[in-house]
C-alpha positions in Angstrom: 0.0 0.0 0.0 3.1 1.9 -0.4 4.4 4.7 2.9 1.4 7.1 4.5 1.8 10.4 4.1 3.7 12.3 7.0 0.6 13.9 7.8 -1.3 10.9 9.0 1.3 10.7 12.3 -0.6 13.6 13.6 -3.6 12.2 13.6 -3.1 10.0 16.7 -1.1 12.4 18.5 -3.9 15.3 17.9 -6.9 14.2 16.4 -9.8 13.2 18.4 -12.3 10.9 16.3 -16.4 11.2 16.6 -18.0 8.4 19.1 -14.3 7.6 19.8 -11.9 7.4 22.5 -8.5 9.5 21.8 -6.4 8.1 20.2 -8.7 5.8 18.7 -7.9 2.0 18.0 -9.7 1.4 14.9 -7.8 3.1 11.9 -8.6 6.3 10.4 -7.8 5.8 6.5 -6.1 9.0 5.4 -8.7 10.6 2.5 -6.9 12.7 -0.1 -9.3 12.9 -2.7 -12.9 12.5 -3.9 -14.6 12.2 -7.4 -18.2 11.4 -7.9 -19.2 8.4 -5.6 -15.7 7.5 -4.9 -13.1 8.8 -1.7 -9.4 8.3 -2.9 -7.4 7.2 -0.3 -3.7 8.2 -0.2 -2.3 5.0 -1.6 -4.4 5.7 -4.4 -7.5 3.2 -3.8 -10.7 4.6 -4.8 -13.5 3.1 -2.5 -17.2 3.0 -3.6 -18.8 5.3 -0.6 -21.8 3.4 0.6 -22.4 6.4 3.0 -23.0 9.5 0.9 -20.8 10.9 3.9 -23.8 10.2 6.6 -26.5 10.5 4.5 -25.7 14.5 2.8 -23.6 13.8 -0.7 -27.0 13.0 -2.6 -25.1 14.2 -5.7 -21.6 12.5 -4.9 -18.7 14.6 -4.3 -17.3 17.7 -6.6 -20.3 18.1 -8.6 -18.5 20.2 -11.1 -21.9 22.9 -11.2 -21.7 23.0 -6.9 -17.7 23.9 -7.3 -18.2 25.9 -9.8 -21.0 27.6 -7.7 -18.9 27.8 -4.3 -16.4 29.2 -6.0 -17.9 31.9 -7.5 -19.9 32.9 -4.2 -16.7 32.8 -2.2 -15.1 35.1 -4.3 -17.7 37.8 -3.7 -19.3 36.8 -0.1 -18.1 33.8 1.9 -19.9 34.8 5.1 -21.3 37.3 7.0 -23.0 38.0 9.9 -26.3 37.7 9.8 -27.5 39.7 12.5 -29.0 43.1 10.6 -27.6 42.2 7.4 -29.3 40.6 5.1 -28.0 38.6 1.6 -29.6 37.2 -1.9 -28.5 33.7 -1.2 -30.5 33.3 2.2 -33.5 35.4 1.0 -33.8 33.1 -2.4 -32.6 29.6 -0.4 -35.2 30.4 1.9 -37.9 31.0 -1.0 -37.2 28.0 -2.4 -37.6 26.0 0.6 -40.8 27.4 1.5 -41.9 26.6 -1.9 -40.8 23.0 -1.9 -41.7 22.2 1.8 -44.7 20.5 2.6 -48.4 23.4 3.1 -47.9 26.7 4.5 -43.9 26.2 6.2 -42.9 29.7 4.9 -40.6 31.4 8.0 -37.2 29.8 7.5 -34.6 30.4 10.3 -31.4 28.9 9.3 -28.8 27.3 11.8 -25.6 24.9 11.3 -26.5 21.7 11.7 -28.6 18.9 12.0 -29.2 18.9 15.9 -29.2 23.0 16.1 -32.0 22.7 13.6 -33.4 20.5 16.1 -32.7 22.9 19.3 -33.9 25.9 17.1 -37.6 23.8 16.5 -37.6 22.8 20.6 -37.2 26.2 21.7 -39.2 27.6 19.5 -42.4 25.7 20.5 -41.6 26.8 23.8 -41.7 30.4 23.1 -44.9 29.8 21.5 -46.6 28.6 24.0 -45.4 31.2 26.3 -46.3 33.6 24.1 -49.7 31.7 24.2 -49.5 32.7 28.5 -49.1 28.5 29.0 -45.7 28.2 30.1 -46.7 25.1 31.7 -46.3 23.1 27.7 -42.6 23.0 28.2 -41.8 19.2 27.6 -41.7 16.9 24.5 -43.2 14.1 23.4 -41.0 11.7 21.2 -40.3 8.7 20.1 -38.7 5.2 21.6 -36.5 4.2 19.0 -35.3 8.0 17.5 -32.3 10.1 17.3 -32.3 13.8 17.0 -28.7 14.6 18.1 -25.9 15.5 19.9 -26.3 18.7 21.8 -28.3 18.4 25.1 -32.2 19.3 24.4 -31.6 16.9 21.2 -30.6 14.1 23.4 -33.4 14.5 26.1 -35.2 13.5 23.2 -33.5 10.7 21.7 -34.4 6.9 22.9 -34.1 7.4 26.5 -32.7 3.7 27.0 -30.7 2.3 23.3 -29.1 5.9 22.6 -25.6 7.0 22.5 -26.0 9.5 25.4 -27.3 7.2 28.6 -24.1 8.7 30.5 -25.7 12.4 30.5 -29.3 11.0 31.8 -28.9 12.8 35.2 -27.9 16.0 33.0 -30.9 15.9 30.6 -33.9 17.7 30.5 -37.4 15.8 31.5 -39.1 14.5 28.9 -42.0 11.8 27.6 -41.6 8.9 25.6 -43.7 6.8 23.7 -43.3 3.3 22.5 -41.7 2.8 18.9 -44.0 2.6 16.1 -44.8 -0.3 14.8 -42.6 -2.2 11.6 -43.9 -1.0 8.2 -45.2 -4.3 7.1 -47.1 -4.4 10.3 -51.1 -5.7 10.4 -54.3 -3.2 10.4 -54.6 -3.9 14.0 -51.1 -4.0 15.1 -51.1 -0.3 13.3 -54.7 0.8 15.6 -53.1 -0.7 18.5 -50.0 1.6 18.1 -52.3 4.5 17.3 -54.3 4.1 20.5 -51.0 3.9 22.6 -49.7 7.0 21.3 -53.1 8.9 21.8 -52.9 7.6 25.7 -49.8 9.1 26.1 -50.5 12.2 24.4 -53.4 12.9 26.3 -51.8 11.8 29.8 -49.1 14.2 29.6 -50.7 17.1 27.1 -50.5 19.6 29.6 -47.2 19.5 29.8 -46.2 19.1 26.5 -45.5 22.0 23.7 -45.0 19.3 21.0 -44.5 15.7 19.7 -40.8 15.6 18.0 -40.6 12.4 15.2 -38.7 11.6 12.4 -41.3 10.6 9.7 -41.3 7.5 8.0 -37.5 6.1 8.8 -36.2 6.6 12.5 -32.4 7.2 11.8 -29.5 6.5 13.9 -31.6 5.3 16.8 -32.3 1.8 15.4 -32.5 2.4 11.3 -36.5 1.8 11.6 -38.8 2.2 8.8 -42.8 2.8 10.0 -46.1 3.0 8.2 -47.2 6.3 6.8 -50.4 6.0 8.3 -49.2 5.9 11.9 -47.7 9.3 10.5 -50.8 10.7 9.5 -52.5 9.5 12.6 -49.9 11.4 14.4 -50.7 14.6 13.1 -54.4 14.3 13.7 -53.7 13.8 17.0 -51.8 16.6 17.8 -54.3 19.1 16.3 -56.9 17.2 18.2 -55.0 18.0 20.8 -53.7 21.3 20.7 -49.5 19.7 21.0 -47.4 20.8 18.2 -45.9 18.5 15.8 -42.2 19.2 14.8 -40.8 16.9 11.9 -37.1 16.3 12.5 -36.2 15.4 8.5 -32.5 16.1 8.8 -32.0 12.6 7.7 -35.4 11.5 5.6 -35.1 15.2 4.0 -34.2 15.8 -0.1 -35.4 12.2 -1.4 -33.1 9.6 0.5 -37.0 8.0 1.1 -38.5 8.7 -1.9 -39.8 11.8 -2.0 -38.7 15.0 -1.5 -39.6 15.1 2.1 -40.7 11.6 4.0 -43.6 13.4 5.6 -45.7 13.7 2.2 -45.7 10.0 2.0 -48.3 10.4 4.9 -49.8 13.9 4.0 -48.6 15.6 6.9 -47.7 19.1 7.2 -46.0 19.8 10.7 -46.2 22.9 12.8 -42.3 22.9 12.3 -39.7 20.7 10.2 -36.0 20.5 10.7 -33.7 20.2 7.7 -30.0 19.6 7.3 -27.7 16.8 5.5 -28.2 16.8 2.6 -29.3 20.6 2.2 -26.4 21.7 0.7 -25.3 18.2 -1.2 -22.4 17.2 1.5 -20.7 20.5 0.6 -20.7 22.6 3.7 -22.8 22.4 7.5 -26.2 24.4 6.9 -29.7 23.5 8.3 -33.1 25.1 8.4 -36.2 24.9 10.5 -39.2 25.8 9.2 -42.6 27.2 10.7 -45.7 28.2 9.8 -46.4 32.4 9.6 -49.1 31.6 12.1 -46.5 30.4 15.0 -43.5 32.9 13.6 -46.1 35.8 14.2 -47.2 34.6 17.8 -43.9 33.8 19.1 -42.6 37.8 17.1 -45.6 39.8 18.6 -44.0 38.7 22.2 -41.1 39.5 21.5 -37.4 38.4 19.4 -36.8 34.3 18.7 -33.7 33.8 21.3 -31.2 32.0 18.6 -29.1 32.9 16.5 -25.9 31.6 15.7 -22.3 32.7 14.5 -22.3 31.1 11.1 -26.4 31.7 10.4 -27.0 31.7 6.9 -23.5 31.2 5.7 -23.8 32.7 2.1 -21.0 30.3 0.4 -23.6 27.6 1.6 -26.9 28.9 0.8 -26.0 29.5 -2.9 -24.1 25.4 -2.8 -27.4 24.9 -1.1 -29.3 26.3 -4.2 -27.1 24.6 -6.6 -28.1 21.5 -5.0 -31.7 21.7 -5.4 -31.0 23.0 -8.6 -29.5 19.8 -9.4 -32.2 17.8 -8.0 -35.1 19.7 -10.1 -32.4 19.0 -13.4 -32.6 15.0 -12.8 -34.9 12.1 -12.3 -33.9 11.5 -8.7 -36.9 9.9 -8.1 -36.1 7.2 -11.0 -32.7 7.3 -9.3 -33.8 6.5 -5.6 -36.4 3.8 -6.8 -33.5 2.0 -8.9 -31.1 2.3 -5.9 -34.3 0.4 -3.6 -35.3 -2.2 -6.3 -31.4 -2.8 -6.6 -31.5 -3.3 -2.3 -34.2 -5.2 -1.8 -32.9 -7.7 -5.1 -29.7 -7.9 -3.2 -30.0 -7.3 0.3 -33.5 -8.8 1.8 -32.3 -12.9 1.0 -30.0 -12.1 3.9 -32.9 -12.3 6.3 -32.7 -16.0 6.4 -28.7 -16.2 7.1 -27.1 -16.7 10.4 -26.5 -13.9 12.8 -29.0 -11.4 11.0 -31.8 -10.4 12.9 -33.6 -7.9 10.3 -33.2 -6.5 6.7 -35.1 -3.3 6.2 -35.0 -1.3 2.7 -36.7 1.8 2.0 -36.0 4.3 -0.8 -31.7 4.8 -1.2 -31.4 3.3 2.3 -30.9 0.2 3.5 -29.6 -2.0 7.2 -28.9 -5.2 8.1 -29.0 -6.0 11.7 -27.0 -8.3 13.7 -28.0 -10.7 16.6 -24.7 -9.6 18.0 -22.8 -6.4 17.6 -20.1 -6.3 14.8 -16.7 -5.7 14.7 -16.3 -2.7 12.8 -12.4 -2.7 12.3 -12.8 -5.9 10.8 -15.9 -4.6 8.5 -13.9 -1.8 7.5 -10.7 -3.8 7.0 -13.0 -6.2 4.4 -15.0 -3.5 2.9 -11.9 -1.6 2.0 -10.2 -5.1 0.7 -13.2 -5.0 -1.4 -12.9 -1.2 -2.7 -15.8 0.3 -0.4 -16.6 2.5 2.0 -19.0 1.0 4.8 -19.0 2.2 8.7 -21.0 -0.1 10.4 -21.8 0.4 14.3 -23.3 -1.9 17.3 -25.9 -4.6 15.9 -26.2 -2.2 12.1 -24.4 -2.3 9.1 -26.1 0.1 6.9 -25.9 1.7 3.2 -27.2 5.0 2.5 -25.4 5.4 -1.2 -25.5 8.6 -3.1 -28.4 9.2 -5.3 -25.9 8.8 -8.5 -24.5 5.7 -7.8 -24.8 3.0 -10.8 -25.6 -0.2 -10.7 -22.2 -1.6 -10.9 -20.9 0.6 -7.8 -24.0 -0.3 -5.8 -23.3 -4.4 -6.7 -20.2 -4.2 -5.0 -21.2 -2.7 -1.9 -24.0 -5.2 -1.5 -21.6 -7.9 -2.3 -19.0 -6.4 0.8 -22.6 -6.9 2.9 -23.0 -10.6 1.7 -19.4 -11.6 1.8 -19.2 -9.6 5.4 -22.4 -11.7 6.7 -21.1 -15.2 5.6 -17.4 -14.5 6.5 -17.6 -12.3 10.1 -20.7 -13.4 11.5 
């Protein structure tokens, strides 16, 4: 494989890893390069990336029209505050979401990432319903099973018991949970049973709560868990039924990766808010957006400002990338694309069910997991998926794929091959 670079020696000594100790065991292989669905390692390997770089390089990496498109923004404007100031990239980004989003979600407050999207939609319904003189709705309802992030308030709300963040419990805020929806091949009554849970526990705690946080459709990095669309939709029903608003965390489902556009229209929901992030900007830079209805901007503005607003807020290098990538989207068939990349999963991937060690195969849209009876070992995934010229970073019981949208056929084949050779030879 030839002599690292000098650079990697530092890495060790300095670097610390995410959801890693320091210096971390497993290998970090040095990246020097990247071209369409491929990272070029320094030795010169190109591996097949199987993880769109968690979930956000829908269009692969160095589009030629996004570089061309960063480039040119970063020679006029690469940032600015955003406080006072105002820029065409934000003010068209933001038009554009609002017009693609799901109903009436036309106030768009932009953020950095995925989980400050998520802290910028919790403290909003607060302020809403303190605007609304009921201070008491200051909890969350959410999910067993989902994942909304790293920062505190976003991991009061994750899976209370199966998350990442069981060391900070005595840190966290209160919340409420609610069991896990059920599978999406699940039975009429196993779906009513479900629905009647979830109404209990809304109404039990309603009180208390200024709104339900879910991710619709495909719970993420809590346990990779597709659900029906009607438990969705039975959702929102509920919390207009009961006055509890619902905030949509799509930071993962958001910009296709389920099928369309957003996951929530596969249940014909419009939430009261609706986190975005990922694969906003096509994997090029951190941006995220939440969204609100004018009706909830203009009750939480006539009490006063929205307390947020951070550093890098509307970043204009990646508002215009992030325009280039829904630009790109609108050009192409992505839909075609995404349904090919699931018929191409399900072909390859579901027979696995039936082999040893494998406890569930779940496909939807460009995403797909196998799940282990026993938690893998990821150096030796990594070491065999690299072996085999892909990218893969499986963790605990999941080894996943979530390719971009552009991958062909051939390039998907041998990361579902790594998946079959990796479940009869490490398992």
């Amino acid at each position: 494989m030839g002599t690292p670079p000098e650079w990697t020696a530092l890495d060790p000594r300095h670097l610390w890893h995410p959801y890693a100790p320091a210096p971390d065991p497993l290998p970090a292989y040095p990246v020097v390069g990247s071209e369409g669905v491929h990272l070029i390692l320094a030795d010169g390997r190109k591996l097949v990336d199987g993880m769109a770089s968690w979930w956000c390089a829908i269009h692969g990496y160095r589009h030629p029209d996004m570089v061309r498109t960063l480039q040119e923004q970063v020679d006029v404007l690469p940032h600015v505050m955003f406080g006072g100031l105002t820029h065409e990239p934000a003010a068209r980004l933001a038009e554009r979401l609002a017009r693609l989003s799901p109903g009436d979600l036309n106030r768009v407050f932009f953020c950095d990432s995925g989980s400050v999207s998520v802290e910028v939609a919790l403290k909003l319904a607060v302020q809403y319903w303190q605007a609304r003189e009921c201070p008491e709705k200051c909890c969350f309802l959410a999910l067993r099973g989902g994942y909304h992030g790293d920062t505190f308030a976003t991991m009061s709300i994750s899976d209370p018991d199966n998350s990442l963040h069981d060391r900070f419990r005595s840190l966290l805020p209160r919340q409420y949970f609610t069991p896990q929806p059920p599978d999406a091949d699940c039975t009429a009554s196993e779906l009513e049973d479900a629905c009647a849970r979830f109404e209990a526990d809304l109404v039990a705690h309603q009180y208390a709560l200024a709104g339900v946080v879910l991710e619709p459709v495909l719970q993420g990095a809590g346990g990779f868990h597709p659900y029906p669309p009607a438990f969705l939709t039975q959702v929102a029903a509920l919390c207009a039924r009961h006055e509890v608003l619902l905030i949509a965390d799509e930071i993962a489902t958001g910009f296709g990766r389920t099928g369309t556009l957003f996951a929530c229209e596969q249940a014909d929901v419009v939430p009261d808010i609706l986190c975005l992030g990922k694969a906003l900007t096509g994997g090029m830079l951190s941006l995220a957006a939440t969204l609100t209805r004018e009706e909830i901007a203009k009750v939480v503005s006539e009490a006063g400002p929205f307390l947020h607003g951070p550093t890098f807020m509307a970043n204009p290098a990646a508002c215009r990338v992030a325009l280039a990538s829904l630009d790109l989207l609108e050009s192409r068939d992505w839909m075609a694309e995404v349904a090919a990349i699931e018929k191409i999963l399900r072909r390859e991937l579901l027979p696995l069910q039936s082999a040893k060690g494998v406890a569930r195969v779940r496909v939807l849209g460009a995403f797909a997991v196998v799940e282990t009876s026993e938690p893998v070992n990821a150096s030796a995934w990594q070491a065999l998926a690299i072996q085999r010229g892909v990218w893969l970073r499986p963790f605990q019981n999941f080894v996943y794929l979530m390719p971009p949208f552009i991958i062909q056929e051939a390039e998907l084949m041998q990361l579902t091959g790594a998946i079959q050779t990796g479940i009869s030879d490490l398992l």
